[in-house]
Kinemage of the C-alpha trace (Angstrom):
@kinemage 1
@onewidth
@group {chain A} dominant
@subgroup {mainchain}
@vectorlist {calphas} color= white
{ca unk a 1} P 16.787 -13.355 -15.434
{ca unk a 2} L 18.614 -12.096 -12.378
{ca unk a 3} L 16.240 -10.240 -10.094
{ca unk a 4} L 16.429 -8.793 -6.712
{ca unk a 5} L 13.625 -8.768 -4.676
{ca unk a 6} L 13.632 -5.775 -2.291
{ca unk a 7} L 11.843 -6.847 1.224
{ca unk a 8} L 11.521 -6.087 4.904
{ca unk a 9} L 12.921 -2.470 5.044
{ca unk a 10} L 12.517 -0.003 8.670
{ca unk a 11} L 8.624 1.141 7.958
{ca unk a 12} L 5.859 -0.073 10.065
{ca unk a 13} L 4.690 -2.575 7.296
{ca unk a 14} L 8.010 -4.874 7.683
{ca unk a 15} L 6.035 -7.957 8.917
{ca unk a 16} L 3.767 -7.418 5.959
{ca unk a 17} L 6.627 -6.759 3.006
{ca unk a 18} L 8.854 -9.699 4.326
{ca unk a 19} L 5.940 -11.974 3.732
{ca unk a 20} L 5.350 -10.512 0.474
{ca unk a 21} L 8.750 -10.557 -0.467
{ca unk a 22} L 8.665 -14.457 0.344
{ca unk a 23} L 5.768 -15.310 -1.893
{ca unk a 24} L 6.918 -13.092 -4.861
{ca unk a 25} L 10.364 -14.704 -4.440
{ca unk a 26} L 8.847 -18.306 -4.480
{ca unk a 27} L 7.080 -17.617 -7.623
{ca unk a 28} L 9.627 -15.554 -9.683
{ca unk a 29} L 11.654 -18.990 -8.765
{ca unk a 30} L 9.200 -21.264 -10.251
{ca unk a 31} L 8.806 -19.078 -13.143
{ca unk a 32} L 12.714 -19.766 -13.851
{ca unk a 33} L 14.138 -16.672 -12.924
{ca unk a 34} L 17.211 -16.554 -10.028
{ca unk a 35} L 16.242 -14.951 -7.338
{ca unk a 36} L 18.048 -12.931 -4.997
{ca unk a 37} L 16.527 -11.729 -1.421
{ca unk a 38} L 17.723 -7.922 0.330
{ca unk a 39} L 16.300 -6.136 3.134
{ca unk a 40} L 17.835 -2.663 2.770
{ca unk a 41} L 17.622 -2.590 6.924
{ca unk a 42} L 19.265 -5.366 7.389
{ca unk a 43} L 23.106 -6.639 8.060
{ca unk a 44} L 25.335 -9.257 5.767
{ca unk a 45} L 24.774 -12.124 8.081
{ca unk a 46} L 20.828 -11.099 8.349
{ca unk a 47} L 20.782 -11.258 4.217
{ca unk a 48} L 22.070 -14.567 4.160
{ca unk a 49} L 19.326 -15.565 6.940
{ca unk a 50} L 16.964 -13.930 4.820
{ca unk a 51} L 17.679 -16.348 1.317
{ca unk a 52} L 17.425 -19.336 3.515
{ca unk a 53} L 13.947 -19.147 4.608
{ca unk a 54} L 10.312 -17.927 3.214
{ca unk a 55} L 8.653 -18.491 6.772
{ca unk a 56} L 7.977 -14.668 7.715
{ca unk a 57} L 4.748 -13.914 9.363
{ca unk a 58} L 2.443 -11.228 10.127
{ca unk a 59} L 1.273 -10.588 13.336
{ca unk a 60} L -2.021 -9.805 14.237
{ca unk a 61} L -0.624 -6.656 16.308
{ca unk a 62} L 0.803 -3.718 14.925
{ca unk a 63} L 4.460 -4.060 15.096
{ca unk a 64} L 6.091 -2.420 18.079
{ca unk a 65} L 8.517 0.730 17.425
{ca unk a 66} L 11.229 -0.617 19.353
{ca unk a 67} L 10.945 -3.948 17.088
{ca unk a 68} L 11.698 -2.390 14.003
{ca unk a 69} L 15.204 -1.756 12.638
{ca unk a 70} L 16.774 1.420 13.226
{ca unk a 71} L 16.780 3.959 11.133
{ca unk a 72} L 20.202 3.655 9.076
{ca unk a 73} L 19.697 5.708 5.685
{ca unk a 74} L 23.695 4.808 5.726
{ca unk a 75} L 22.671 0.614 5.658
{ca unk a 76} L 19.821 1.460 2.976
{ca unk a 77} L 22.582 2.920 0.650
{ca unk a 78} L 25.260 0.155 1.200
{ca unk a 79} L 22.530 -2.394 0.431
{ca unk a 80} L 21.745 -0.390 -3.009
{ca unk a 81} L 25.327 -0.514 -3.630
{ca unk a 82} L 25.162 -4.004 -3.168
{ca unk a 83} L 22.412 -4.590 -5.585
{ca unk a 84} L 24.139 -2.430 -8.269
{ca unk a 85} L 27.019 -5.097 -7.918
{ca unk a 86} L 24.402 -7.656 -8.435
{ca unk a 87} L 23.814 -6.573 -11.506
{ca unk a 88} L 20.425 -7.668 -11.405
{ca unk a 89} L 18.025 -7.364 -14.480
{ca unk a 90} L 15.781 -6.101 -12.309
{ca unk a 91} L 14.811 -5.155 -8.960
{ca unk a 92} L 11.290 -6.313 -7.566
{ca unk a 93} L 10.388 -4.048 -5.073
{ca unk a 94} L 8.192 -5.695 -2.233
{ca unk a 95} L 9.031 -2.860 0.364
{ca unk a 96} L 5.790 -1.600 2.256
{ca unk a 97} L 5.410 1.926 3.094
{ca unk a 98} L 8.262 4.247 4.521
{ca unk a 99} L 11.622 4.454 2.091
{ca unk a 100} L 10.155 1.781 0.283
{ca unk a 101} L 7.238 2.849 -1.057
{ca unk a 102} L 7.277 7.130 -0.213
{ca unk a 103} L 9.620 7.786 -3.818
{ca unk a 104} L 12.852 7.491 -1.568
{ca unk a 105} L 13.731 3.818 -2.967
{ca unk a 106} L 12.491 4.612 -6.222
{ca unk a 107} L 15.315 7.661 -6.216
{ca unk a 108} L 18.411 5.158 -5.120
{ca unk a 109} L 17.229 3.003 -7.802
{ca unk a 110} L 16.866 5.569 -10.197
{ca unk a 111} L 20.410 7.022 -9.641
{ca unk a 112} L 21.866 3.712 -9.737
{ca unk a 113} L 20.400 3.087 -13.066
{ca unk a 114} L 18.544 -0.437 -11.814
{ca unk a 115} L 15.208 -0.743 -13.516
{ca unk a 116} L 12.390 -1.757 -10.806
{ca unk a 117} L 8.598 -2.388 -10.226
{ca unk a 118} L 6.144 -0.554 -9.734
{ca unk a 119} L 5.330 3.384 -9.984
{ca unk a 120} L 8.493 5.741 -10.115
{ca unk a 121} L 9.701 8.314 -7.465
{ca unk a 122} L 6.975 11.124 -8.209
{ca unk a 123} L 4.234 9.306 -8.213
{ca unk a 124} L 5.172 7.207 -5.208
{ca unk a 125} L 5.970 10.524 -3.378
{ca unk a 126} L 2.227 11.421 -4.604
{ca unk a 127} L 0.141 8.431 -3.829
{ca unk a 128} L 2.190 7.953 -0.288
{ca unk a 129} L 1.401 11.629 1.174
{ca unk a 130} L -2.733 11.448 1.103
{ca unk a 131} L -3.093 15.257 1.068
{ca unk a 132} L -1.494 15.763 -1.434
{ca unk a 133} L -3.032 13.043 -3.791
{ca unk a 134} L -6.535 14.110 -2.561
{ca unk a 135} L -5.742 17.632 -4.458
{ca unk a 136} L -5.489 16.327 -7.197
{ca unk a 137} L -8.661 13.766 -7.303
{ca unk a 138} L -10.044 17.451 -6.416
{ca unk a 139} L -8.801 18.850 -8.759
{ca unk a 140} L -9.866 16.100 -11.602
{ca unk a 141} L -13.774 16.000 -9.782
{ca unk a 142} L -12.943 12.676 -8.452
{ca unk a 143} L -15.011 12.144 -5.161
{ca unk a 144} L -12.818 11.808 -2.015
{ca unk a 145} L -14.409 12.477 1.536
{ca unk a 146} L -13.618 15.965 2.866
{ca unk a 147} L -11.653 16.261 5.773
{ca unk a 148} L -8.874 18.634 7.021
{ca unk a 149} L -4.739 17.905 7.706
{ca unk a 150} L -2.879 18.642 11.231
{ca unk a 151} L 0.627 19.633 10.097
{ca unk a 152} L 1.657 19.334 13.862
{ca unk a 153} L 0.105 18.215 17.424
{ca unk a 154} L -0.596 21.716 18.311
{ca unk a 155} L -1.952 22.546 15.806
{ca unk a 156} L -5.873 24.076 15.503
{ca unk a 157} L -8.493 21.974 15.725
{ca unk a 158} L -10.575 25.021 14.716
{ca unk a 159} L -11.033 22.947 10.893
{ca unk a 160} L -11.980 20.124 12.728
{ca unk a 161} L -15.379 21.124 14.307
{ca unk a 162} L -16.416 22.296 11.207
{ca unk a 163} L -16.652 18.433 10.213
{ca unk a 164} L -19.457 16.029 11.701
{ca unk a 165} L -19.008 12.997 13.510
{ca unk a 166} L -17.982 10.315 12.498
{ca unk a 167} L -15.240 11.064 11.502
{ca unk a 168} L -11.574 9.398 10.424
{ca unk a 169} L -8.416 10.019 12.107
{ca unk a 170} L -5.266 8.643 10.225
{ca unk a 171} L -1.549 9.439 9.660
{ca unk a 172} L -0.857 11.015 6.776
{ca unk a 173} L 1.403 8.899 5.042
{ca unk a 174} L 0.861 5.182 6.669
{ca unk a 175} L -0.938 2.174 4.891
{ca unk a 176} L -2.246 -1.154 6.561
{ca unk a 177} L -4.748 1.134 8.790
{ca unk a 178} L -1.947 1.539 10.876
{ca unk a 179} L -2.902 4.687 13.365
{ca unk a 180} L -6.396 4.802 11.766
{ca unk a 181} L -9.579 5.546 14.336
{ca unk a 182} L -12.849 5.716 13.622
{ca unk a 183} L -14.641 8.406 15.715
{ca unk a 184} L -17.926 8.613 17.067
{ca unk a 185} L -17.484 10.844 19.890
{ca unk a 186} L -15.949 14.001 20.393
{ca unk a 187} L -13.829 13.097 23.156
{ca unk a 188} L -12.340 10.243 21.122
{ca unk a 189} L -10.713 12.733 19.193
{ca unk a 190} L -7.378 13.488 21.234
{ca unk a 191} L -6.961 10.867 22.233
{ca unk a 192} L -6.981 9.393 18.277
{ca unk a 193} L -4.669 12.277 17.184
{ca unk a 194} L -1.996 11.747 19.403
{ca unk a 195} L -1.944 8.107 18.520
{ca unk a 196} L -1.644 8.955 14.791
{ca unk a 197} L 1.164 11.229 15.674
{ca unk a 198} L 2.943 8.436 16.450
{ca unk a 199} L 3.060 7.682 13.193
{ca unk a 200} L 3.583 10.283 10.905
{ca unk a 201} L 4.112 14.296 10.949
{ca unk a 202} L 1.029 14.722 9.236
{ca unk a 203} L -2.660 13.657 10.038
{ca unk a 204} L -5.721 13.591 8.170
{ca unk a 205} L -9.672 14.464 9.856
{ca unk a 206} L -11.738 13.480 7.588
{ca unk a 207} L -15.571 12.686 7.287
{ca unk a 208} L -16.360 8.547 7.856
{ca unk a 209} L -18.022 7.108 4.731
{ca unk a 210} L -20.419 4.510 6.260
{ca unk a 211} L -21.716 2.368 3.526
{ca unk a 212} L -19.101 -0.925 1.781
{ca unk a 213} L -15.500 -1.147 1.329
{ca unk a 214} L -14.426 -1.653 -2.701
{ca unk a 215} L -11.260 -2.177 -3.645
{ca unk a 216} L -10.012 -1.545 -7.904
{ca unk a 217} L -6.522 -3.137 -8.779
{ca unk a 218} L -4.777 -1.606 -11.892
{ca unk a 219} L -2.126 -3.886 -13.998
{ca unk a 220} L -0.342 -2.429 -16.676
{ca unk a 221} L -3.173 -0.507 -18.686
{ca unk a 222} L -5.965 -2.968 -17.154
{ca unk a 223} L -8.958 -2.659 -14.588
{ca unk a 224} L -9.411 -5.575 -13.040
{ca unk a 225} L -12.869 -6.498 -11.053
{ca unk a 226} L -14.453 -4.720 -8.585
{ca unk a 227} L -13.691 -6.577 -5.269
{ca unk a 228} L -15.156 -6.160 -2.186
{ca unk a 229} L -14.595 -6.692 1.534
{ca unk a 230} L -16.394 -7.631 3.934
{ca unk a 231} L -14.654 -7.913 7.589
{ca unk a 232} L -15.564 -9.544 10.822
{ca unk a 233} L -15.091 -5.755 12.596
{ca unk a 234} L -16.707 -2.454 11.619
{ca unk a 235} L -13.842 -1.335 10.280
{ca unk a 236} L -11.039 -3.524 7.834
{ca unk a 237} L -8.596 -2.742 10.055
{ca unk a 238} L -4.702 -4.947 10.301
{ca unk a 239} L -6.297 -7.698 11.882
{ca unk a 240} L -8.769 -8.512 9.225
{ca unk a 241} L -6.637 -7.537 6.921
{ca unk a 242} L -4.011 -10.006 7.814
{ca unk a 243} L -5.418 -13.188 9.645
{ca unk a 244} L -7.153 -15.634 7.456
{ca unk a 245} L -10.808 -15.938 7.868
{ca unk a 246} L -11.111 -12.639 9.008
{ca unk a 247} L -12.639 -11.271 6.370
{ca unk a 248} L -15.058 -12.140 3.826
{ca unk a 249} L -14.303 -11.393 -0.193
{ca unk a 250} L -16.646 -10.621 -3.214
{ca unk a 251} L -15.065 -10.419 -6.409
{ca unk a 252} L -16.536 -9.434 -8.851
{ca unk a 253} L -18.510 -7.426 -6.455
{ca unk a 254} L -22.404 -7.430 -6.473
{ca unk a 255} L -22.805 -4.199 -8.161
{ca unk a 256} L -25.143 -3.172 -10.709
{ca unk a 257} L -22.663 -3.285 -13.967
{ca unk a 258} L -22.572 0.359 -15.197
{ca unk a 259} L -21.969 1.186 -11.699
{ca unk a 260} L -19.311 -1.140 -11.142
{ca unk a 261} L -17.813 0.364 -14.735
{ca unk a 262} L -18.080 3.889 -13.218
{ca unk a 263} L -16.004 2.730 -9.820
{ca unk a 264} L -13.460 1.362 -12.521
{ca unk a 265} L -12.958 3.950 -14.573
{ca unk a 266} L -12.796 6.401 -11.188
{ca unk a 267} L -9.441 3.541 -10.543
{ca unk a 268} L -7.986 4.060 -13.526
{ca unk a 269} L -8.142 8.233 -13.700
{ca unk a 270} L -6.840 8.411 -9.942
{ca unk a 271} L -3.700 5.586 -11.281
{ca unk a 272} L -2.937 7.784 -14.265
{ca unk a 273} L -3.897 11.112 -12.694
{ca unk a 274} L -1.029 10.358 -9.742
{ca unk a 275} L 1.103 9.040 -12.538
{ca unk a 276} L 1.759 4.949 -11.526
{ca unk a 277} L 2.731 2.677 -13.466
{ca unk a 278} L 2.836 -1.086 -13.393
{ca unk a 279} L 0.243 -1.737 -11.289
{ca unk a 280} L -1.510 -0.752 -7.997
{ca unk a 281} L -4.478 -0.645 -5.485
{ca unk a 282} L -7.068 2.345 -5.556
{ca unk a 283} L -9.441 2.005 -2.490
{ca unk a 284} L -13.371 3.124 -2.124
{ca unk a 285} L -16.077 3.569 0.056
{ca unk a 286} L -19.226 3.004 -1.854
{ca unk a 287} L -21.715 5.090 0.432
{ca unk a 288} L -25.919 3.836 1.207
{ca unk a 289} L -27.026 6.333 -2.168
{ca unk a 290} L -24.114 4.034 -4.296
{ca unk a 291} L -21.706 6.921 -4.326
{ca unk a 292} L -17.999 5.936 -4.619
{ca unk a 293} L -15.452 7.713 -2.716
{ca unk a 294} L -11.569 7.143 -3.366
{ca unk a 295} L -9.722 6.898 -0.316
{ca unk a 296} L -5.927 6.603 -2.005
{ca unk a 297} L -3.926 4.598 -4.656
{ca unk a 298} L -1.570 2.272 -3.090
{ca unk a 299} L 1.313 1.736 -5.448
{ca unk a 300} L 3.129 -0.943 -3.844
{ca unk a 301} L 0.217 -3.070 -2.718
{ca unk a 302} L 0.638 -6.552 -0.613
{ca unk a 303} L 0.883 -9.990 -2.060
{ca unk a 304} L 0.688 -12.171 1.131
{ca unk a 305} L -2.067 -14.893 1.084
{ca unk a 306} L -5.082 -12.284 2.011
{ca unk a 307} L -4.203 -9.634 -0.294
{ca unk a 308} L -6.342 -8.005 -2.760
{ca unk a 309} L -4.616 -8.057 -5.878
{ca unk a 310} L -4.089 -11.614 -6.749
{ca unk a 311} L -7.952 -12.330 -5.586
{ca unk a 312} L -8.956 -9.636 -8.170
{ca unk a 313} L -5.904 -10.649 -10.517
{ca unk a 314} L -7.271 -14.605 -10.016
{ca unk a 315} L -11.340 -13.827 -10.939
{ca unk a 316} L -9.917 -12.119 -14.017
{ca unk a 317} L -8.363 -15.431 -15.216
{ca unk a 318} L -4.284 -14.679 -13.634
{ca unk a 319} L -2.743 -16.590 -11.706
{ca unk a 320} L -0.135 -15.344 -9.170
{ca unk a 321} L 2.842 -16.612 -11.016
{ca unk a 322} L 1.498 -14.900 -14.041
{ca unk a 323} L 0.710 -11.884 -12.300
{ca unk a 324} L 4.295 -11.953 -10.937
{ca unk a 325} L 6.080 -11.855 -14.293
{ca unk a 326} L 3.529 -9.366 -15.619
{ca unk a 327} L 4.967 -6.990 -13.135
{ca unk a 328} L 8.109 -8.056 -13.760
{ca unk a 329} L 7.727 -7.642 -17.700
{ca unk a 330} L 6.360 -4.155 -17.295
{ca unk a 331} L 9.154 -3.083 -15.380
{ca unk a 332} L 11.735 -4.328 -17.941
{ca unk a 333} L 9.502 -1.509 -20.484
């Protein structure tokens, strides 16, 4: 088959999504397929950079503003165009966060008639804006940590003192733990919002969960094994996320089995309750009383060399290749 793998894009997550791009590419190539590389952000001559090399890297910084590509919805829609003249048989779409991964993509692609991976425009829109999905794990008596949203950086903080310390600052609408702050002090907390400002228009206050960090992957109609992390800092933050040795990984976790079942199922209801498809990433905080609490569904999860679907995806007997043209095969459906 012909298939275009969408990678790099304007969002915050570039470094991240170019490297993922790189090792989907490699392995839709060895499966046989031909393999074409676009970065919506980017310019002709940049494209043809871009299909010569699979040497992108992450930092071990969050990438700088004034790094990033400009925002050009104009260049996203030319590069679209281009991939309708493709014709590709499908689109594999390795974009991180922003356009990519917020339902905006998923729209261009829709309109264009190109069949893609992962989840579709609503339920992108849905998993990527974390108030909104947390209303509906509410809604379906999922547990989710309570906390409060800042539609603005004047807004009250009246909400706010009604929560106990510690607590979690975070954009609304970011992945990677970009803009995220723990706090354990009150005067912490300004200083926190105005850095996750930064970031989004939104931010969410919300009550810290101390106890592990478990992560459920979903493929297709499948729950794959409890996996858990266990970083070098407190918190899992970019760098342990992204540097190798960072961060230590138990999968299946150690968890009694019924309760590793009930974290499962919890994965699955929050993937079909958002409506994804494909496949994707629901995170937890298992608390000290073995209480799970979903943190959000990531629908267009990484696939770098430390990510956390093809470690779950490999201890349930697939490989990454395999994995790869799974995706690739439920798209097509």
């Amino acid at each position: 088959m012909k298939i275009v793998v969408l990678m790099g894009g304007d969002s915050t997550e570039r470094e991240v999504s170019l490297v993922t791009g790189d090792q989907i590419s490699k392995a839709l190539s060895e499966n046989g397929h031909e393999v074409i590389k676009i970065d919506p952000a980017a310019s002709r001559d940049e494209q043809t950079a871009l299909n010569k090399t699979d040497r992108h890297w992450i930092g071990i910084d969050y990438p700088d503003f004034e790094l990033l590509p400009a925002h050009q919805g104009a260049l996203y829609l030319k590069n679209l165009l281009i991939t309708k003249r493709l014709k590709p048989d499908v689109v594999f779409n390795a974009l991180h966060g922003g356009k990519g991964e917020n339902g905006i993509i998923q729209g261009m692609l829709d309109a264009a008639e190109i069949p893609y991976t992962g989840s579709g425009r609503l339920a992108s829109t849905l998993a990527m804006e974390k108030d909104i999905s947390k209303q509906y794990f509410r809604q379906a008596n999922i547990p989710t940590p309570k906390g409060t949203v800042l539609n603005r950086p004047g807004a009250s903080r009246k909400n706010i003192k009604q929560l106990q310390l510690p607590l979690v600052i975070k954009p609304n609408d970011q992945g990677s733990t970009i803009g995220l702050h723990i706090i354990e002090e009150t005067r912490q907390i300004e200083p926190a919002l105005s850095d996750a400002f930064r970031y989004s228009g939104k931010v969410i206050v919300e009550e810290y969960i101390a106890g592990r960090e478990l992560t459920v992957s979903i493929l297709k109609s499948r729950v794959l094994p409890v996996l858990e992390i266990i970083p070098e800092h407190n918190l899992y933050d970019y760098e342990c996320k992204y540097s190798d040795g960072m961060s230590a990984y138990q999968v299946p976790a150690k968890l009694d089995d019924a309760l590793a079942k009930s974290i499962q199922s919890l994965a699955l209801r929050a993937h079909r309750i958002l409506g994804c498809a494909g496949y994707s990433r629901v995170d937890f905080r298992l608390n000290t009383e073995n209480q799970p609490y979903i943190l959000e569904v990531n629908t267009l999860p990484g696939m770098t060399g430390t990510s956390l679907v093809p470690k779950a995806a490999k201890a349930a007997g697939i490989n990454f290749n395999a994995l790869v043209e799974t995706i690739v095969e439920e798209a097509l459906k």
